[in-house]
VEXPA-219743 format. One record per residue: z, y, x of N, C-alpha, C, O in turn; residue number from 1; residue in one letter. Coordinates in nm, 2 decimals. Layout:
residues N
+--------+--------+--------+--------+--------+--------+--------+--------+--------+--------+--------+--------+-----+--------+
|    n.w |    n.v |    n.u |   ca.w |   ca.v |   ca.u |    c.w |    c.v |    c.u |    o.w |    o.v |    o.u | num | residu |
+--------+--------+--------+--------+--------+--------+--------+--------+--------+--------+--------+--------+-----+--------+
|      Z |      Y |      X |      Z |      Y |      X |      Z |      Y |      X |      Z |      Y |      X | NUM |      A |
...
+--------+--------+--------+--------+--------+--------+--------+--------+--------+--------+--------+--------+-----+--------+
//
This chain:
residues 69
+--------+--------+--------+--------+--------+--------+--------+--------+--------+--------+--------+--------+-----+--------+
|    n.w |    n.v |    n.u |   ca.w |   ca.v |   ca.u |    c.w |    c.v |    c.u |    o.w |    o.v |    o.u | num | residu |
+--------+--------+--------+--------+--------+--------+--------+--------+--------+--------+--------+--------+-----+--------+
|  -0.38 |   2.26 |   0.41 |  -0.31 |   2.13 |   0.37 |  -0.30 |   2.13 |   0.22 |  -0.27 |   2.24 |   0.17 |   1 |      X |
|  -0.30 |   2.04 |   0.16 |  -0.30 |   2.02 |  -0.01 |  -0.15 |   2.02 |  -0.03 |  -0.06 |   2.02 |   0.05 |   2 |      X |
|  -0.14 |   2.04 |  -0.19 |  -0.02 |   2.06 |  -0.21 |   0.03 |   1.91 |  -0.22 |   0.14 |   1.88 |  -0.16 |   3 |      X |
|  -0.05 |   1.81 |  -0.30 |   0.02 |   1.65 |  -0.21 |   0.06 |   1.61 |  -0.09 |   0.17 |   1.56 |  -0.07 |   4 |      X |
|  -0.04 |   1.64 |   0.02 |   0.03 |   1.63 |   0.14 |   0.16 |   1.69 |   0.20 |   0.25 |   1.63 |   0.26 |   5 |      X |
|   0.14 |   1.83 |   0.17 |   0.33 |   1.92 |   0.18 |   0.44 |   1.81 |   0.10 |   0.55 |   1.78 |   0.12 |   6 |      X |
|   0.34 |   1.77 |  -0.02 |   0.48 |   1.69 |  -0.09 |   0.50 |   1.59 |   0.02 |   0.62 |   1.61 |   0.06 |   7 |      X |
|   0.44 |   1.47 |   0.08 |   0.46 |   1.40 |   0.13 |   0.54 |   1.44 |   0.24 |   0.65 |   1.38 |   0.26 |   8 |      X |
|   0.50 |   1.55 |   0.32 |   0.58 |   1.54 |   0.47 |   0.73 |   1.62 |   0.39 |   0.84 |   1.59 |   0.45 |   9 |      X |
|   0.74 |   1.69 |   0.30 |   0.85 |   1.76 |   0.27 |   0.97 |   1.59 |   0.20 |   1.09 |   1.58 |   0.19 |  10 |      X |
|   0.88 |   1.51 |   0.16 |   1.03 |   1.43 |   0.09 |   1.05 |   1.32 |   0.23 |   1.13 |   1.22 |   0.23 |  11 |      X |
|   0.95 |   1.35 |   0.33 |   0.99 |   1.27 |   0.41 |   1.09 |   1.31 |   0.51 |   1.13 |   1.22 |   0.58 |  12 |      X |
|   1.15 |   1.43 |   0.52 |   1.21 |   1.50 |   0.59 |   1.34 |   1.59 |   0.56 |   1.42 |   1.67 |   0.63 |  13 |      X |
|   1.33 |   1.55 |   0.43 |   1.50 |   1.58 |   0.37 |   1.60 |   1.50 |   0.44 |   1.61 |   1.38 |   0.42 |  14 |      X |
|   1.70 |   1.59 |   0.53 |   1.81 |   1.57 |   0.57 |   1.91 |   1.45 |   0.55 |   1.98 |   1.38 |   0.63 |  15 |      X |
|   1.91 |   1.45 |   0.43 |   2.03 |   1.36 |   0.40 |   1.95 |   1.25 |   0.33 |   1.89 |   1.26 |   0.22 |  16 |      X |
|   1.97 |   1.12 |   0.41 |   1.95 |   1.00 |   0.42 |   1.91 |   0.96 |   0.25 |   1.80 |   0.94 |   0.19 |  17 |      X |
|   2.05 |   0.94 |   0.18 |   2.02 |   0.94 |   0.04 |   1.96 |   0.97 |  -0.01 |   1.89 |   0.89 |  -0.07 |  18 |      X |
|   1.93 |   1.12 |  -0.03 |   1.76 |   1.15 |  -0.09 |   1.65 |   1.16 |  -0.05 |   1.55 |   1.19 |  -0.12 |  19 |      X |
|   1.64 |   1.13 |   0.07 |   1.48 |   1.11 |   0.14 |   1.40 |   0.99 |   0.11 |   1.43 |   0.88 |   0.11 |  20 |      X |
|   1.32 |   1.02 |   0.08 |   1.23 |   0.95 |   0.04 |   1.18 |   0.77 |   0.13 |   1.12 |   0.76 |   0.24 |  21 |      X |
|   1.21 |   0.66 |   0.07 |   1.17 |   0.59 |   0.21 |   0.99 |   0.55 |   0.19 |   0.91 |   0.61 |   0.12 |  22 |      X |
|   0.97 |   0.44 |   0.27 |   0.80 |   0.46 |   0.28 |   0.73 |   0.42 |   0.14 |   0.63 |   0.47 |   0.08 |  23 |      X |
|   0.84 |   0.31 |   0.12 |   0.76 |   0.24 |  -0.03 |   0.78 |   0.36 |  -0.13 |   0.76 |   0.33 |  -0.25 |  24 |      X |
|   0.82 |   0.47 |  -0.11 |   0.86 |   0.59 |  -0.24 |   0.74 |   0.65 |  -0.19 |   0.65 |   0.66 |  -0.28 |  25 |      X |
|   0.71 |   0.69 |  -0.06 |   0.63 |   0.82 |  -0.02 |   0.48 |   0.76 |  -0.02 |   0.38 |   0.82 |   0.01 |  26 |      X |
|   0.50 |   0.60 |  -0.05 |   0.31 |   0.53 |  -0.07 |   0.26 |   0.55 |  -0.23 |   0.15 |   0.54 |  -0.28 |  27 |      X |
|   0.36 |   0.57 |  -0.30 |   0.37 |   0.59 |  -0.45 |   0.32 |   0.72 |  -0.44 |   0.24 |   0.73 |  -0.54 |  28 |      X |
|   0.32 |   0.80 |  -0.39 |   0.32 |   0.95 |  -0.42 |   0.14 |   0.99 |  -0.47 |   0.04 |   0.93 |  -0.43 |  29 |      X |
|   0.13 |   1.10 |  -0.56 |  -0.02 |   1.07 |  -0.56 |  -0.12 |   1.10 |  -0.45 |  -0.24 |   1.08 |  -0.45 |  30 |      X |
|  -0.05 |   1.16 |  -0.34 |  -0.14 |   1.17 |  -0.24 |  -0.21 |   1.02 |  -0.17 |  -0.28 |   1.03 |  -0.07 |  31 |      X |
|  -0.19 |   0.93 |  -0.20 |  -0.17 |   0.80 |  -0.14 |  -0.27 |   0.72 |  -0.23 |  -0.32 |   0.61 |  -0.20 |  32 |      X |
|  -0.29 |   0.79 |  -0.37 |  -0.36 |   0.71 |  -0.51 |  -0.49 |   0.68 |  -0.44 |  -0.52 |   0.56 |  -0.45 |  33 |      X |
|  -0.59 |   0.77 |  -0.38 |  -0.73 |   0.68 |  -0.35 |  -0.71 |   0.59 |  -0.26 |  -0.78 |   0.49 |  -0.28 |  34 |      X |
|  -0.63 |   0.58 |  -0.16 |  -0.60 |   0.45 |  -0.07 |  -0.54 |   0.37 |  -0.14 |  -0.56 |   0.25 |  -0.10 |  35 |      X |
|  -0.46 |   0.37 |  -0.24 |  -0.40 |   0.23 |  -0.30 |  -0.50 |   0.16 |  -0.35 |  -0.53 |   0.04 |  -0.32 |  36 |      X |
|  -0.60 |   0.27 |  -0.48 |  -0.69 |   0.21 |  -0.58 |  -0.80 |   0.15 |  -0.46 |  -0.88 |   0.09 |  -0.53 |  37 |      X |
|  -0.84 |   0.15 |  -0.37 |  -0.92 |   0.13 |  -0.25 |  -0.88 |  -0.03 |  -0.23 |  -0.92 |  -0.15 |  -0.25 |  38 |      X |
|  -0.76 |   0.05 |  -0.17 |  -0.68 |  -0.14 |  -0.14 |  -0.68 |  -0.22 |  -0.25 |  -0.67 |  -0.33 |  -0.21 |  39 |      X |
|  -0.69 |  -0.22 |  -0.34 |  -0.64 |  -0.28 |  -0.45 |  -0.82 |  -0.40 |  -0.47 |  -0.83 |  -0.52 |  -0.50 |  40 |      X |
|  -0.92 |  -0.30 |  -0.42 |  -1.02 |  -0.35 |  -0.42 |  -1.08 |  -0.40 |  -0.34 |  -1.19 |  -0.45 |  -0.36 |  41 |      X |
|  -1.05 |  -0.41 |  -0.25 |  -1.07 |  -0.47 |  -0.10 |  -0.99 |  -0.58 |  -0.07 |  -1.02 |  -0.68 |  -0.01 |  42 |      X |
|  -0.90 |  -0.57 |  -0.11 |  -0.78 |  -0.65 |  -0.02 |  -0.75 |  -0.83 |  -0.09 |  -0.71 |  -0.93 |  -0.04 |  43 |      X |
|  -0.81 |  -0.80 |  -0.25 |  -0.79 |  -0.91 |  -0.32 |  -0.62 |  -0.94 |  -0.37 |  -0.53 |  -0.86 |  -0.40 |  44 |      X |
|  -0.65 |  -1.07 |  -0.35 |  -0.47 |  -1.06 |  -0.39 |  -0.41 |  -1.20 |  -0.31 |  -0.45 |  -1.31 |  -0.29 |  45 |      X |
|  -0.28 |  -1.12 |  -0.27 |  -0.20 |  -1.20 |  -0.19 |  -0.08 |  -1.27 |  -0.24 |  -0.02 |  -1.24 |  -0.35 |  46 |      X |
|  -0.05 |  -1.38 |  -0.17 |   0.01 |  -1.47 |  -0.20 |   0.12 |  -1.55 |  -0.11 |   0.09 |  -1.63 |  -0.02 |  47 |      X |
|   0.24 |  -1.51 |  -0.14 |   0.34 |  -1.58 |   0.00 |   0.33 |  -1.70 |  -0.04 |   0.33 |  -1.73 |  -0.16 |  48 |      X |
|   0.32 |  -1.81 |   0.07 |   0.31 |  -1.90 |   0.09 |   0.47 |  -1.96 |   0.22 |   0.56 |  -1.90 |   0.28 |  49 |      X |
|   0.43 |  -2.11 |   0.21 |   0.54 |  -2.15 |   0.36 |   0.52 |  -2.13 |   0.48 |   0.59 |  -2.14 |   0.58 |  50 |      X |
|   0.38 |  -2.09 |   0.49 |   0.34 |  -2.05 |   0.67 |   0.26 |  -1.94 |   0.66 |   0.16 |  -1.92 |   0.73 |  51 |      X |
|   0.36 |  -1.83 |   0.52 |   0.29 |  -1.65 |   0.53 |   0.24 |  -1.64 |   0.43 |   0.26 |  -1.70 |   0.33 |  52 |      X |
|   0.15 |  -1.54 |   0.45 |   0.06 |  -1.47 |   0.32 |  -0.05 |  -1.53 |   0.34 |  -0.09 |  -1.59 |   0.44 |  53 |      X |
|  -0.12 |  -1.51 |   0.19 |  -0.25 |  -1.57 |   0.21 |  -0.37 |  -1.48 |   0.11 |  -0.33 |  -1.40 |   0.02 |  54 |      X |
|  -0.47 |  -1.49 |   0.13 |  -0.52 |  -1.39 |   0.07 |  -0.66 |  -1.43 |   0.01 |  -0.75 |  -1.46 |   0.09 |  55 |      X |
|  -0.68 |  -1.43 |  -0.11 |  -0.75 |  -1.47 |  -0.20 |  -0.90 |  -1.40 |  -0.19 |  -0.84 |  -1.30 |  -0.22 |  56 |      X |
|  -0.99 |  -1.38 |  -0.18 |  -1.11 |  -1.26 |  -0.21 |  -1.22 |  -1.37 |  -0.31 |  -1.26 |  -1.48 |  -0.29 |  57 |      X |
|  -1.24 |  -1.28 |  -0.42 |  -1.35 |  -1.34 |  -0.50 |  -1.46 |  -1.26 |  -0.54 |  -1.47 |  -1.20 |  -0.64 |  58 |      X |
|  -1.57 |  -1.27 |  -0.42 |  -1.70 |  -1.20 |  -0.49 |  -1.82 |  -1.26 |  -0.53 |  -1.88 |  -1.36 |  -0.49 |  59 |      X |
|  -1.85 |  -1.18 |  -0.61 |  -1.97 |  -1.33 |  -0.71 |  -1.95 |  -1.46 |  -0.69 |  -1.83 |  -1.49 |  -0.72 |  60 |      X |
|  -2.01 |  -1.53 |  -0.67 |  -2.00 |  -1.69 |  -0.63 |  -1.92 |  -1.77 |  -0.52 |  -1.90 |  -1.89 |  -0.50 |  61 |      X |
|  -1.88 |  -1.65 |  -0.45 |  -1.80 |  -1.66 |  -0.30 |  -1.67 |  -1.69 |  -0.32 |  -1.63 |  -1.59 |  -0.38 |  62 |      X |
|  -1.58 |  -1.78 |  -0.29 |  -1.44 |  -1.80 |  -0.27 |  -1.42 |  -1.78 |  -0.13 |  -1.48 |  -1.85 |  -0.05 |  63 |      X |
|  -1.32 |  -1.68 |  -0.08 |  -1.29 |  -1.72 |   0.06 |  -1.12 |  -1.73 |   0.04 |  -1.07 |  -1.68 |  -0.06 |  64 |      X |
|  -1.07 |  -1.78 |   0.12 |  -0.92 |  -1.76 |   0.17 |  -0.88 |  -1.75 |   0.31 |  -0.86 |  -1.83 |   0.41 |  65 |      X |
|  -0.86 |  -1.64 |   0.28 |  -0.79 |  -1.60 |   0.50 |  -0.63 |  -1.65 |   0.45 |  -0.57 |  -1.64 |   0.34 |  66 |      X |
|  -0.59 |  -1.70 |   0.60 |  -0.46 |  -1.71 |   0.60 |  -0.40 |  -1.62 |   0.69 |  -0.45 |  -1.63 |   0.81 |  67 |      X |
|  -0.31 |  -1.53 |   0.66 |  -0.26 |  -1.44 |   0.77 |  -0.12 |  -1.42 |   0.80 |  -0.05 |  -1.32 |   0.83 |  68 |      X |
|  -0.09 |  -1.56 |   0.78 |   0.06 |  -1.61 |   0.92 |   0.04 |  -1.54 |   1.06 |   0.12 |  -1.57 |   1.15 |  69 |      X |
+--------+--------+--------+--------+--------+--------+--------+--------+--------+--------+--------+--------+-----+--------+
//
């Protein structure tokens, strides 16, 4: 196991509530960095809306918008 991953499961698992890490801390961590920079390129960009998110994708000449209410 890598020494990122020990980091992950070790701050997920500290005892006391206060310093434990919650998810949005432990997705920050660098073990998590090729899945964000991934997402970041896939996923486009999102947008709350009144009936949810919505999600933009722009490649070459293509506009799409999913809506994912």
């Amino acid at each position: 196991m890598s020494a990122d991953a020990q980091d992950v499961i070790l701050k997920m698992l500290i005892y006391k509530e206060e310093d434990r890490f919650t998810a949005a801390q432990v997705l920050k961590l660098p073990f998590f960095k090729e899945m964000r920079e991934q997402d970041i390129g896939d996923m486009g960009q999102f947008t709350a809306g009144p009936t949810g998110f919505t999600r933009s994708i722009s490649k070459s000449n293509l506009n799409l918008v999913d809506n994912l209410s």
